[in-house]
KOLBAZA-871539 format. One line per 10 residues: number of its first residue (from 0); for each residue x, y, z of C-alpha. Coordinates in nm, 4 decimals. Example, Ala and Ser with C-alpha at 12.3 -4.5 7.8 and 13.67 -1.06 7.14 Angstrom:
0> 1.2300 -0.4500 0.7800; 1.3670 -0.1060 0.7140
This chain:
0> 5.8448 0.7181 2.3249; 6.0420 1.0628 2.2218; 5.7596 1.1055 1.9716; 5.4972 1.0541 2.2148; 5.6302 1.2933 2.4878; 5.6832 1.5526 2.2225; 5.2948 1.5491 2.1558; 5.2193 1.5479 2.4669; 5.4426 1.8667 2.5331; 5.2966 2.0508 2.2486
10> 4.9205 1.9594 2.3703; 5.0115 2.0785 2.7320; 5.1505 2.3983 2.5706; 4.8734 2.4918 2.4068; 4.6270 2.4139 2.6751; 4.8483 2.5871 2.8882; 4.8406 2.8958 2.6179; 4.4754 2.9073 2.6296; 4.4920 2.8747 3.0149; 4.7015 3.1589 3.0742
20> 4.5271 3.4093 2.8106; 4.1903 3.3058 2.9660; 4.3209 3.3820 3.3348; 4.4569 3.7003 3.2184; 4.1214 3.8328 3.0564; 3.9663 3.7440 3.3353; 4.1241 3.9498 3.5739; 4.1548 4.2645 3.3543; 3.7458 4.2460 3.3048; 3.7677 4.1969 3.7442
30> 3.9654 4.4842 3.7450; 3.7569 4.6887 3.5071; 3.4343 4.5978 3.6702; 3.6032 4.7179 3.9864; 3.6934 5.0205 3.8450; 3.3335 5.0763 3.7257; 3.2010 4.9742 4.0111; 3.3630 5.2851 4.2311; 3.2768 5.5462 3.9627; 2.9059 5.4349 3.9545
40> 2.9159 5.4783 4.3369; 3.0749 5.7915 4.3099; 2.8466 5.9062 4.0970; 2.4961 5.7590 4.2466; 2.6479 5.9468 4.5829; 2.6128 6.2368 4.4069; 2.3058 6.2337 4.2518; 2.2033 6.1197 4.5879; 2.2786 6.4435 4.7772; 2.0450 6.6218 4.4690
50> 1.6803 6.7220 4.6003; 1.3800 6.6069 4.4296; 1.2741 6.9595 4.4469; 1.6361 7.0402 4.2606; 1.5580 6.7449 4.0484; 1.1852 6.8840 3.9124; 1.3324 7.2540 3.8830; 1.6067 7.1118 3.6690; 1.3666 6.8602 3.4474; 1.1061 7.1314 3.3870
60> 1.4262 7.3849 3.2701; 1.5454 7.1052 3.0344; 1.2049 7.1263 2.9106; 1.1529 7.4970 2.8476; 1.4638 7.5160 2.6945; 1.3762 7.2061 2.4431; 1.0326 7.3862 2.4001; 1.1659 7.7340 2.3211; 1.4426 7.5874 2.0367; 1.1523 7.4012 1.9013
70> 0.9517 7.6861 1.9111; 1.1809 7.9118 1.7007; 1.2801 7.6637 1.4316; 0.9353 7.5865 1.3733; 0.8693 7.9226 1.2422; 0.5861 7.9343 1.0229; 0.5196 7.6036 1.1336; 0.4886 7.6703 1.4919; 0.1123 7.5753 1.5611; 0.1730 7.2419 1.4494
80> 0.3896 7.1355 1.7725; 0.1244 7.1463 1.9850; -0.0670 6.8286 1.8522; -0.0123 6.5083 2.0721; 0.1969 6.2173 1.8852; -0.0897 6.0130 1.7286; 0.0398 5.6241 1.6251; -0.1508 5.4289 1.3705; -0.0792 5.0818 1.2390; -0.1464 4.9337 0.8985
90> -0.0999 4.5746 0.8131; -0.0630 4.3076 0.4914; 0.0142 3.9390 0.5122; 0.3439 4.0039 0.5561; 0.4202 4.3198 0.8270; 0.2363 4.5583 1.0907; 0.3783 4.9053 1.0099; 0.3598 5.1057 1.2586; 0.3373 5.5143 1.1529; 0.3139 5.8264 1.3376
100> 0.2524 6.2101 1.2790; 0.5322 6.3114 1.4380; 0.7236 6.3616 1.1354; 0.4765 6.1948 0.9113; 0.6675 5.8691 0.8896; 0.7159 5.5332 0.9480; 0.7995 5.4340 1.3630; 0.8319 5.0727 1.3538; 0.7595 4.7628 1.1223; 0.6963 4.3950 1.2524
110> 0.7628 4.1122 1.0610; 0.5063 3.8326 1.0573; 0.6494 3.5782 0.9280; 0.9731 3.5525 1.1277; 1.0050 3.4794 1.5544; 1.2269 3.7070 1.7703; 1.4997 3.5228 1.9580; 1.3914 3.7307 2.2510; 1.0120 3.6413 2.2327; 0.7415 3.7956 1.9955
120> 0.8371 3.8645 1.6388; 1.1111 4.1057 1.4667; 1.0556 4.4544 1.4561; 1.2766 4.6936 1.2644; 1.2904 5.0274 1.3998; 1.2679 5.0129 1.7675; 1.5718 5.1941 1.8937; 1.4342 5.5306 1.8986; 1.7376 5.6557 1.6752; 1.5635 5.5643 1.3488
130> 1.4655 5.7782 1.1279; 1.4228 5.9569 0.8006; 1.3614 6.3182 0.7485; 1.4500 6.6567 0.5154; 1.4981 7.0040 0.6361; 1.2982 7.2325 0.5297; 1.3131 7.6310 0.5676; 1.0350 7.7375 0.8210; 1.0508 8.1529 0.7753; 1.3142 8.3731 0.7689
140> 1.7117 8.2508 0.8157; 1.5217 7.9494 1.0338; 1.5532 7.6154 0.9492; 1.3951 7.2263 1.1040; 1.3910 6.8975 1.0178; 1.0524 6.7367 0.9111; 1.0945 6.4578 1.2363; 1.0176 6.7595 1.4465; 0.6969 6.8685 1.3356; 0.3715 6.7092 1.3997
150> 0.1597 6.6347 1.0421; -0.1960 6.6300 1.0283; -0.3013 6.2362 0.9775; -0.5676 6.1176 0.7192; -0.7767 5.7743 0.7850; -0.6331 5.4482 0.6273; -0.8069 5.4062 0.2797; -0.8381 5.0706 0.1128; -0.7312 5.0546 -0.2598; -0.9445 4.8893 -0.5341
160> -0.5723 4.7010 -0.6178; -0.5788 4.5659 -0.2710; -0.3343 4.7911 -0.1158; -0.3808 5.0519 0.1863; -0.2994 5.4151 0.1717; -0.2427 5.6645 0.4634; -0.1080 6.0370 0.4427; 0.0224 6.3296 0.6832; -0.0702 6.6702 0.6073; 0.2178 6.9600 0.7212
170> 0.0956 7.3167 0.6492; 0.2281 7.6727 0.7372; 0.0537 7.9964 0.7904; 0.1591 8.0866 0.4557; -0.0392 7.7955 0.2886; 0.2545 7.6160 0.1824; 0.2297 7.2055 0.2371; 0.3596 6.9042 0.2517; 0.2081 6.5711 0.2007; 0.3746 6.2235 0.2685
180> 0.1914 5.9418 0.0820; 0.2071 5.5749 0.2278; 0.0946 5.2803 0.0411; 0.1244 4.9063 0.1697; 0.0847 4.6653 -0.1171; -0.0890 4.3138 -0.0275; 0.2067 4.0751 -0.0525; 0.5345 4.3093 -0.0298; 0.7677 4.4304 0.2085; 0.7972 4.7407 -0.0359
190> 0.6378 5.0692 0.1086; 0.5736 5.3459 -0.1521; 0.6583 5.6936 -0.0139; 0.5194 5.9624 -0.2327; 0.5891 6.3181 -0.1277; 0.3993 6.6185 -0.2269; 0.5483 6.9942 -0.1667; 0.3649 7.2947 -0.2077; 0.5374 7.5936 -0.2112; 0.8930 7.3787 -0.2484
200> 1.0576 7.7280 -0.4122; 1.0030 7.8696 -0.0320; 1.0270 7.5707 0.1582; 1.3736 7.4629 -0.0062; 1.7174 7.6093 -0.0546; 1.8155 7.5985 -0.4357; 1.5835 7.3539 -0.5055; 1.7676 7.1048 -0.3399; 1.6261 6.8295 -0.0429; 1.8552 6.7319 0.2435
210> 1.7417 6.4159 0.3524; 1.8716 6.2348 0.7007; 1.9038 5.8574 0.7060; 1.9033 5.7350 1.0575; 1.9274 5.3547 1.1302; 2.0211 5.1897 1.4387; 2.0140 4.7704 1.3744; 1.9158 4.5915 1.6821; 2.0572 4.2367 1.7471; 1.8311 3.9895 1.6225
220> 2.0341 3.6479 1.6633; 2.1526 3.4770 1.9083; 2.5179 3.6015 1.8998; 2.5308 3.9690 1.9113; 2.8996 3.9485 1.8134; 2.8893 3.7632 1.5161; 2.5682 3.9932 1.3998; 2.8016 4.2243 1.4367; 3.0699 4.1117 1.1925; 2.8204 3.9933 0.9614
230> 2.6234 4.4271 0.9780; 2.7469 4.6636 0.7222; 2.6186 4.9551 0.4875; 2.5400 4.8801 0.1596; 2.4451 5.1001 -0.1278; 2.4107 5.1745 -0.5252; 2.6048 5.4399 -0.6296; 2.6036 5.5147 -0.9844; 2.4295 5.1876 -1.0688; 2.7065 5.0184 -0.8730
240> 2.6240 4.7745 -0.5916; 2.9630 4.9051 -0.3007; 2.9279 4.8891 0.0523; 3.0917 4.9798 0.3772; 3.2088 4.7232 0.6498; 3.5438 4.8153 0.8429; 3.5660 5.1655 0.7043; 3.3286 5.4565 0.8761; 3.2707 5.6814 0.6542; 3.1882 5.7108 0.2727
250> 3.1649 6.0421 0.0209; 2.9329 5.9806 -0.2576; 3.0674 6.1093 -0.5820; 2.7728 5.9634 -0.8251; 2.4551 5.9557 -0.8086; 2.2849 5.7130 -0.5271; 1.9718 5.4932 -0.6091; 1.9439 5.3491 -0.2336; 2.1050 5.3033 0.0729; 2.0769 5.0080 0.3290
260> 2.1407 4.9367 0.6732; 2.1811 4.5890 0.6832; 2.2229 4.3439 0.9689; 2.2492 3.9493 0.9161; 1.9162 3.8742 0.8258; 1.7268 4.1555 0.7550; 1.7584 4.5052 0.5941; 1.5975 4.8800 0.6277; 1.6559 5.0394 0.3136; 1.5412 5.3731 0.1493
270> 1.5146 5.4067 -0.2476; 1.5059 5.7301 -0.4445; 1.3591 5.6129 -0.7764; 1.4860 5.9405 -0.8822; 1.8587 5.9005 -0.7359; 2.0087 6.1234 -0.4456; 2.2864 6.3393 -0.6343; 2.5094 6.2921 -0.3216; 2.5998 6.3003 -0.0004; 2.8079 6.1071 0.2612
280> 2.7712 5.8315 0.5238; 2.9165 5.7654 0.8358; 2.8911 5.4071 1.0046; 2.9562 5.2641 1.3912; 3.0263 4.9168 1.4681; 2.9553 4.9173 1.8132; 3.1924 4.7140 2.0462; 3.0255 4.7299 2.3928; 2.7745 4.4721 2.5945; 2.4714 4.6230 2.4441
290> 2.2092 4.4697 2.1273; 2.3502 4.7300 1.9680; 2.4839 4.6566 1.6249; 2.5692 4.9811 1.4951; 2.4595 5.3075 1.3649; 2.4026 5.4048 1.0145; 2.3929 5.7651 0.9737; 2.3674 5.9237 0.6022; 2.3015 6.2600 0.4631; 2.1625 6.2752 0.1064
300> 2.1320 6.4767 -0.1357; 1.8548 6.5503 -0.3784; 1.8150 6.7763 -0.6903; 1.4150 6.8967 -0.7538; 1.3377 7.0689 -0.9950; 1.2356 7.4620 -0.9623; 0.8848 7.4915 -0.9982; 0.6419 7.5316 -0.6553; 0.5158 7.2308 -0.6713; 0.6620 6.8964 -0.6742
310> 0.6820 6.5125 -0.6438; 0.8869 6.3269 -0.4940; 0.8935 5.9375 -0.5140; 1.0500 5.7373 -0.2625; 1.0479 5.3375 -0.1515; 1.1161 5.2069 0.1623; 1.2137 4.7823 0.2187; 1.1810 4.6339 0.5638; 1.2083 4.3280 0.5435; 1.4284 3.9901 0.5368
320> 1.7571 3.9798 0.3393; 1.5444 3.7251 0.1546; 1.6867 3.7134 -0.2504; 1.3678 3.6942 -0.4306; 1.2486 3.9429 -0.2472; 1.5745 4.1994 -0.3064; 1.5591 4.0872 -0.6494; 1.2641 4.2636 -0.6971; 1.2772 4.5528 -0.4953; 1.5741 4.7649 -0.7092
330> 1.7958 4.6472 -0.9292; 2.1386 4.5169 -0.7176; 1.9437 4.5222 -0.3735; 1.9873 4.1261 -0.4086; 2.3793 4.1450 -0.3605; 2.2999 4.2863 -0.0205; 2.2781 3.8739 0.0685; 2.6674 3.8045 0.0810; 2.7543 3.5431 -0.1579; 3.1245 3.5947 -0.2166
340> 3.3207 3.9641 -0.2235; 3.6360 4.1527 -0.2642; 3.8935 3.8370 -0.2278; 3.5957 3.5942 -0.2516; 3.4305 3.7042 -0.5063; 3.5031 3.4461 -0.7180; 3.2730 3.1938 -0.4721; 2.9396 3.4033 -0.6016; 2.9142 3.2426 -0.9098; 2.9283 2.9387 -0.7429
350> 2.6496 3.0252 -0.4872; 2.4513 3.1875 -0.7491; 2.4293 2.8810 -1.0182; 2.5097 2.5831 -0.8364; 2.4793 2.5829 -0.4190; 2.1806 2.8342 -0.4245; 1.9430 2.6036 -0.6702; 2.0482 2.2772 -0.5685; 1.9541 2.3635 -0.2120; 1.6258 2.4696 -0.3543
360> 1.5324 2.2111 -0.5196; 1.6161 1.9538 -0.2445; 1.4391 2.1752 0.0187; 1.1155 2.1775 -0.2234; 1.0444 1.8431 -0.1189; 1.2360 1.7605 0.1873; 1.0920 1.9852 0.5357; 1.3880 1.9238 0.7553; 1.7086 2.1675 0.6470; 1.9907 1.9090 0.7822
370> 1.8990 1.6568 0.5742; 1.8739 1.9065 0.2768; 2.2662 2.0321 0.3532; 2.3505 1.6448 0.3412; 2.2144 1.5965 0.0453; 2.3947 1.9041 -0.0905; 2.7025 1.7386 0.0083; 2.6732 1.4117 -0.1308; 2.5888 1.6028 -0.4505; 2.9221 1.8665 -0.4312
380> 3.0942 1.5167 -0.3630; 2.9446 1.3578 -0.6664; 3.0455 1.5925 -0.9021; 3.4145 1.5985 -0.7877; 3.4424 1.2562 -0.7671; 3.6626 1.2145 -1.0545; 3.9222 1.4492 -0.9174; 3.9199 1.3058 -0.6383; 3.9238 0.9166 -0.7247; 4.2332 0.9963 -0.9231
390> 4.4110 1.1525 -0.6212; 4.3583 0.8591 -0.3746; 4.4594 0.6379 -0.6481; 4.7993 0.8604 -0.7170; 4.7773 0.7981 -0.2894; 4.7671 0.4507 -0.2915; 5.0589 0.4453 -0.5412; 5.2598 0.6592 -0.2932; 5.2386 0.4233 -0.0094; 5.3554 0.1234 -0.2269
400> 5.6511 0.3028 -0.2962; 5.7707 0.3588 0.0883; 6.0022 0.1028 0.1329; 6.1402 0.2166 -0.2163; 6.1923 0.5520 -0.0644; 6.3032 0.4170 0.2440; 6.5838 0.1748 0.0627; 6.6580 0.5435 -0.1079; 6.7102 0.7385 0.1913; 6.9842 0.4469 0.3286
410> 7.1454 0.4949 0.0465; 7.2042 0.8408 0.0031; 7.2344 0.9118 0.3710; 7.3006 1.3252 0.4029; 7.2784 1.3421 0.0294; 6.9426 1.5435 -0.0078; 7.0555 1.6411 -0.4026; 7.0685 1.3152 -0.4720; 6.7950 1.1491 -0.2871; 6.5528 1.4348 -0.4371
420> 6.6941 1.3506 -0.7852; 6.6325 1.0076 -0.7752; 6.2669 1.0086 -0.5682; 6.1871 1.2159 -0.8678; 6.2591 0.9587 -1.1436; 6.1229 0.6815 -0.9112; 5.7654 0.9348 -0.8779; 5.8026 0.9941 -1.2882; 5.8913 0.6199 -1.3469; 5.5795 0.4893 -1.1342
430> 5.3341 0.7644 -1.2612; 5.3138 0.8568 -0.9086; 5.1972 1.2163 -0.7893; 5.3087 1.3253 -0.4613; 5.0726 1.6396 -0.4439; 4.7853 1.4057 -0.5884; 4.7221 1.3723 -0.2238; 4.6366 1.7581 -0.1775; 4.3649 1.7895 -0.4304; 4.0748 1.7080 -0.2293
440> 4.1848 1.9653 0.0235; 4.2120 2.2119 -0.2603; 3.8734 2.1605 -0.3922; 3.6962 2.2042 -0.0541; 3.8755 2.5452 -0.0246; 3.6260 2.7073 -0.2985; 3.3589 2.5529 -0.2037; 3.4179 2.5728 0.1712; 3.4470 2.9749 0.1230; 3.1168 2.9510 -0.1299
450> 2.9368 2.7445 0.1503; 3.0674 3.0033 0.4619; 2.9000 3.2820 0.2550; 2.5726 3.1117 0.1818; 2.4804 2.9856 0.4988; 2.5933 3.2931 0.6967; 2.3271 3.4765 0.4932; 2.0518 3.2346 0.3767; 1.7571 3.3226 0.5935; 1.5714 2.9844 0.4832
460> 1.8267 2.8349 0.7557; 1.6925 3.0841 1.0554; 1.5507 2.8965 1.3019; 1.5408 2.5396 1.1327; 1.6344 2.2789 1.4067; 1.7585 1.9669 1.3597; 1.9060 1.7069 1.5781; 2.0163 1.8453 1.8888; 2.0933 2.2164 1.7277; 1.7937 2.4128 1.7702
470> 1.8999 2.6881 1.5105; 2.0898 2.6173 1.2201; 2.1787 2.9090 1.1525; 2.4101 2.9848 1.4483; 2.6051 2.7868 1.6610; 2.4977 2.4845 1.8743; 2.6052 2.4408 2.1974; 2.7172 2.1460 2.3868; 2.8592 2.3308 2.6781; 2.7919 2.6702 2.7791
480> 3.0368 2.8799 2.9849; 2.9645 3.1492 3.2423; 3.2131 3.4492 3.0800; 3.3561 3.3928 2.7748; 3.6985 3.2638 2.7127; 3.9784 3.3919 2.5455; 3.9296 3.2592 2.1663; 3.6915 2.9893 2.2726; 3.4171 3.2129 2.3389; 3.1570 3.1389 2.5871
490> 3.0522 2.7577 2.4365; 3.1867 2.4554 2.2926; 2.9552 2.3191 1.9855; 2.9261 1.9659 1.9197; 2.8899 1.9896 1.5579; 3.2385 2.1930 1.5624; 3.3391 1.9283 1.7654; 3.1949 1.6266 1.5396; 3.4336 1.8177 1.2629; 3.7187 1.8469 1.3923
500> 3.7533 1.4645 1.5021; 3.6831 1.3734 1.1196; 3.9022 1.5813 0.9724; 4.1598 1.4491 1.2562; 4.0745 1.0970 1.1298; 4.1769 1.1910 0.7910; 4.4845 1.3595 0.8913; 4.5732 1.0561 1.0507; 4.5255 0.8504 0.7169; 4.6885 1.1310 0.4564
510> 5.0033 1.0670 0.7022; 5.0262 0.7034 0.6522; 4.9819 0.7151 0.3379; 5.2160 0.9733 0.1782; 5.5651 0.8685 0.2861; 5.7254 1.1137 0.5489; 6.0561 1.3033 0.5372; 6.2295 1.2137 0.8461; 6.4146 1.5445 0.7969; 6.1218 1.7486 0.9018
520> 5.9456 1.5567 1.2406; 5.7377 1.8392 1.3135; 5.4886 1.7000 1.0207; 5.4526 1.3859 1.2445; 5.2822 1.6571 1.5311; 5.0447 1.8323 1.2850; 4.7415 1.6309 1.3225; 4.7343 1.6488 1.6328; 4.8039 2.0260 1.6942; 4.5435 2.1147 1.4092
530> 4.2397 2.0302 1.5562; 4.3037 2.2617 1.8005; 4.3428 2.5467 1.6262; 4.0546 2.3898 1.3697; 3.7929 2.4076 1.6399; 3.9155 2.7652 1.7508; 3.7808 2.9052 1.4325; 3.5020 2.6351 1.3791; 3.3271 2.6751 1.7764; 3.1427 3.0292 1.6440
540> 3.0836 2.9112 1.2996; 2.6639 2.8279 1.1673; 2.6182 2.4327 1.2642; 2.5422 2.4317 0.8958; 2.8598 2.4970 0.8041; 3.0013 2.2478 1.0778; 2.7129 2.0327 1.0195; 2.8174 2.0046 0.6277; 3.1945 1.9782 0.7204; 3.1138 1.6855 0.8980
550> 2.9222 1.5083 0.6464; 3.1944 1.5669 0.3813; 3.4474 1.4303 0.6055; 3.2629 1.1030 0.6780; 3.1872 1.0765 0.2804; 3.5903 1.1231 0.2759; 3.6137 0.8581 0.5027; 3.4276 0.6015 0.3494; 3.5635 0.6667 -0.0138; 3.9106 0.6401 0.1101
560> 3.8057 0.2983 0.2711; 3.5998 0.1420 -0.0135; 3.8610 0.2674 -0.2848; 4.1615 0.1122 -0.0580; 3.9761 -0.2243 0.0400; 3.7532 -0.3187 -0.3170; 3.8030 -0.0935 -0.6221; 4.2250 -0.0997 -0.5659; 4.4229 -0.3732 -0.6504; 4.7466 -0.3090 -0.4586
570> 4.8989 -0.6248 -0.6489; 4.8322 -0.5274 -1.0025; 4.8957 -0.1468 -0.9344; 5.2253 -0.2708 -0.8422; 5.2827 -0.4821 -1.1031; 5.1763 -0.1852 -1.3074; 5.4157 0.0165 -1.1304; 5.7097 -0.2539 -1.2009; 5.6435 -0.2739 -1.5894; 5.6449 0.1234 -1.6603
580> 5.9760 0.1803 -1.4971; 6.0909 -0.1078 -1.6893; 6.0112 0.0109 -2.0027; 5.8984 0.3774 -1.9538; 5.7026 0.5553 -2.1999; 5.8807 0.8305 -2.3982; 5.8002 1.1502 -2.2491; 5.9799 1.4855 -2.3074; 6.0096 1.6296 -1.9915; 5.9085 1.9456 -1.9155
590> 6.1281 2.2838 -1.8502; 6.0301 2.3257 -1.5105; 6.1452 1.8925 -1.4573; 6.4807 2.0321 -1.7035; 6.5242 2.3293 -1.4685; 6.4729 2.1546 -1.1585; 6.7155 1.8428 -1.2073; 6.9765 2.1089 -1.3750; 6.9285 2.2906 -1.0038; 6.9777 1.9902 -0.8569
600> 7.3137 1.8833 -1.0307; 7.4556 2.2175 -0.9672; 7.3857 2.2235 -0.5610; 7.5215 1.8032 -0.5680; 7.8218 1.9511 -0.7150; 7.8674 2.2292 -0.5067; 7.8021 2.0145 -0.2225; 8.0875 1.7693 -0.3558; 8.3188 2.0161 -0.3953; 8.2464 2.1467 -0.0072
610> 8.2750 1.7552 0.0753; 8.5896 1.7770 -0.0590; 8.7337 2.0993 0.1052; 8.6304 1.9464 0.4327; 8.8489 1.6657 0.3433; 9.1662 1.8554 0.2294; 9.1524 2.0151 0.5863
């Protein structure tokens, strides 16, 4: 009855925990929407009290002012920014692309082949920040960037390879120009970007291009949170694939074949096949209630060399984080998918040459993605059988030693030297293990961390329903809250859920069978306080991931109950037991078994001789 009312005390203080921290976050965001609330009035009051006559004046100011700045930059240039903003779209089998003369450059690019969680299809390049652009020197001590000026387009020509070419036309009054060269290949997300510079001696400073890499990632998925976490910068710098995730800001000191801005699916990347000499980016995480992800915002450099004219050649990517596809697009670009890095780097090569062509080959023939993640797991669980066969079997030996332990503990009483002495020769006598237990736990770990890579990034999972999850590639969602809730979130998922009562099970069935230290009750609580704190960190997790957990735990479950009830015989194993420690085999022990009973002796002793003090006084 104590035990029972001591689990029930820690379960009430945890749900009270939750209960409290959810309360309190919910009346700081009350009082912060309050807050907000008065400013906003404030500040529609006084907009209010503005004219629309006040109103126009002050528009058509902001636009003389914008007009004369534009005006002087442009410079030699200046004719050109009175041409309307002229959009035209060219298309393959896998993208729209979307260009304009404003700048002479790409505006927008849809992806075909993949659905929008918000209706239509993804486009990359929508938030009106995007962009990439080089100054260039328009007269005398003036300078602009090319996303100012307004190019002269050419009509869409189709190539005798298949592929479509367009190109934008900038010239001065001195007859210097600039060409940019597009060309969409038939089956690529690849866009070539070729640019031609006349008169590059006058139009660039020491023969050196400044190029500004604008991206803005939109969310995508249906968390914008996790997208979030799972958004970073990555880059090859001196034929090294690095990135950026928690830190903002990042000096290059080699030479830079691309950059990326890269969001959980899908990537916008720009590729100097000649290699930027330097430069620096700065990225923002954003934290607010808005799709947006972040900002990437880069400043390259790039060395040309000093004749008047020149060639430039670029590539652009937009496209999925796909790893064929990256494979072949520059050489790294595939370790923008996150397989395993910095601490868990060691999981790639296990993505790479075991989970990543297994799950191929299973999903070349099977059409629904749950059933290809069980299969995956009854093949990891295959291949570790033997491990783990041997561990339930050291198991089973543990719990037909109990009431040897137990007979043990009587009598030595207080004794822990001695007890730990002797339940060492009785484990070493029986060939009994008592970590044998925690190897199955040990070999998820890798391939837990391997698997929580993989299916965070493997597109192939987007959108792939099965059961009642309609996405596999995010959470389900068995309940769904109003506001979120403090660690919870805003859901509960039933696959989470369907995981945690598993692993629960098992908990319950590693604690009968590895006897318990009655010295330390608080390991009598843990399975039922883990699952708490399990589904904490599983509710937000891909139902792949859960999904897979679950499976593995239910395979766990039913090899723990066919080796116990037909493949172990509890009467000869304990026979077995009875006839080694009669006549053990010789077996030099090892130093750390020397050094161990030698520590051991020494604290029995000491405790003796403390015994004995006691008993003077």
């Amino acid at each position: 009855m104590k035990d029972k009312n001591t689990v029930i005390g820690i379960v009430l203080l945890a749900i009270l925990f939750i209960a409290f921290f959810w309360y309190t976050n919910k009346e700081q965001t009350a009082y912060l929407a309050h807050q907000q609330h008065i400013q906003d009035s404030l500040r529609l009051d006084s907009i209010k009290k503005i004219t629309p006559e006040q109103k126009a004046a002050a528009y058509q100011d902001s636009l003389r002012r914008d007009s004369i700045v534009k005006h002087n930059s442009a410079g030699n240039f200046s004719k050109t920014l009175n041409e309307p903003e002229q959009l035209f779209t060219v298309e393959n089998k896998l993208m729209k692309v979307v260009f304009t003369n404003r700048g002479g450059r790409i505006k927008s690019v849809e992806l075909k082949s993949y659905p929008s969680n918000f209706g239509g299809k993804v486009i990359l390049g929508t938030s009106g920040k995007d962009a990439i652009s080089y100054s260039i020197n328009t007269g005398a001590d003036r300078a602009a960037s090319t996303d100012e000026m307004n190019f002269t387009p050419s009509q869409v020509v189709q190539n005798a390879d298949g592929s479509q070419s367009i190109q934008f036309t900038l010239k001065d009054s001195t007859l210097a120009s600039i060409t940019h060269q597009y060309i969409i290949k038939p089956d690529s997300y690849l866009i070539d970007w070729n640019i031609d510079m006349n008169g590059a001696n006058v139009l660039l400073t020491n023969n050196t291009m400044n190029f500004h890499f604008v991206s803005q990632p939109m969310q995508m998925e249906k968390s914008v949170d996790y997208e979030r976490r799972m958004s970073d910068v990555c880059f090859s710098e001196g034929n090294d694939f690095d990135y950026i995730s928690t830190k903002t800001d990042h000096t290059f000191e080699k030479p830079v074949q691309w950059i990326s801005s890269v969001q959980q699916f899908f990537n916008t990347t720009l590729i100097a096949k000649n290699s930027f000499k330097g430069g620096v980016v700065h990225w923002t995480r954003k934290e607010d209630s808005s799709q947006v992800l972040g900002l990437v915002d880069a400043n390259l450099q790039m060395q040309v060399p000093a004749t008047s004219s020149i060639n430039v050649p670029m590539e652009l990517y937009y496209g999925p984080n796909d790893y064929k596809n990256l494979q072949q697009a520059a050489p790294d670009m595939d370790k923008i998918i996150n397989l395993g890095r910095d601490m868990y780097s060691f999981v790639r090569p296990i993505n790479k040459y075991l989970i990543m062509p297994v799950f191929n080959f299973f999903a070349g023939f099977i059409s629904v993605y749950g059933w290809v993640i069980a299969l995956l797991t009854i093949f990891i669980r295959l291949i570790t059988s033997p491990l783990v066969y041997k561990s339930y079997k050291s198991g089973a030996r543990m719990k037909l030693l109990r009431p040897e332990l137990d007979a043990l503990r009587k009598k030595f009483g207080k004794d822990q030297q001695g007890f730990a002495m002797e339940q060492m020769k009785l484990f070493r006598e029986a060939g009994a293990n008592p970590l044998g237990g925690c190897l199955p736990l040990l070999l998820q770990i890798p391939i837990f961390f391997a698997l929580y890579s993989y299916f965070n990034s493997a597109i192939s999972l987007r959108g792939q329903p099965f059961l009642w999850a309609k996405d596999l590639s995010t959470y389900d969602i068995l309940v769904q809250f109003h506001s979120k809730i403090f660690i919870i979130g805003d859901h509960i998922s039933l696959f989470a859920l369907c995981a945690v009562v598993t692993s629960f099970f098992i908990s319950i069935y590693n604690m009968n069978m590895t006897p318990q230290d009655p010295n330390n009750p608080m390991l009598k609580y843990m399975p039922y306080v883990y699952p708490i704190f399990m589904l904490l960190f599983f509710n937000s997790l891909p139902a792949a991931l859960t999904w897979y957990y679950t499976v593995s735990n239910l395979i766990t479950l039913g090899i723990q109950f066919i080796i116990q009830k037909y493949i172990l015989d509890h009467d000869k194993l304990l026979a077995q037991m009875d006839e080694r420690r009669k006549a053990p085999k010789v077996k030099q022990k090892s130093k750390w078994q020397e050094q161990y009973e030698k520590m051991m002796e020494a604290q029995k002793k000491v405790q003796q001789l403390k015994d004995q003090q006691k008993g003077k006084k």
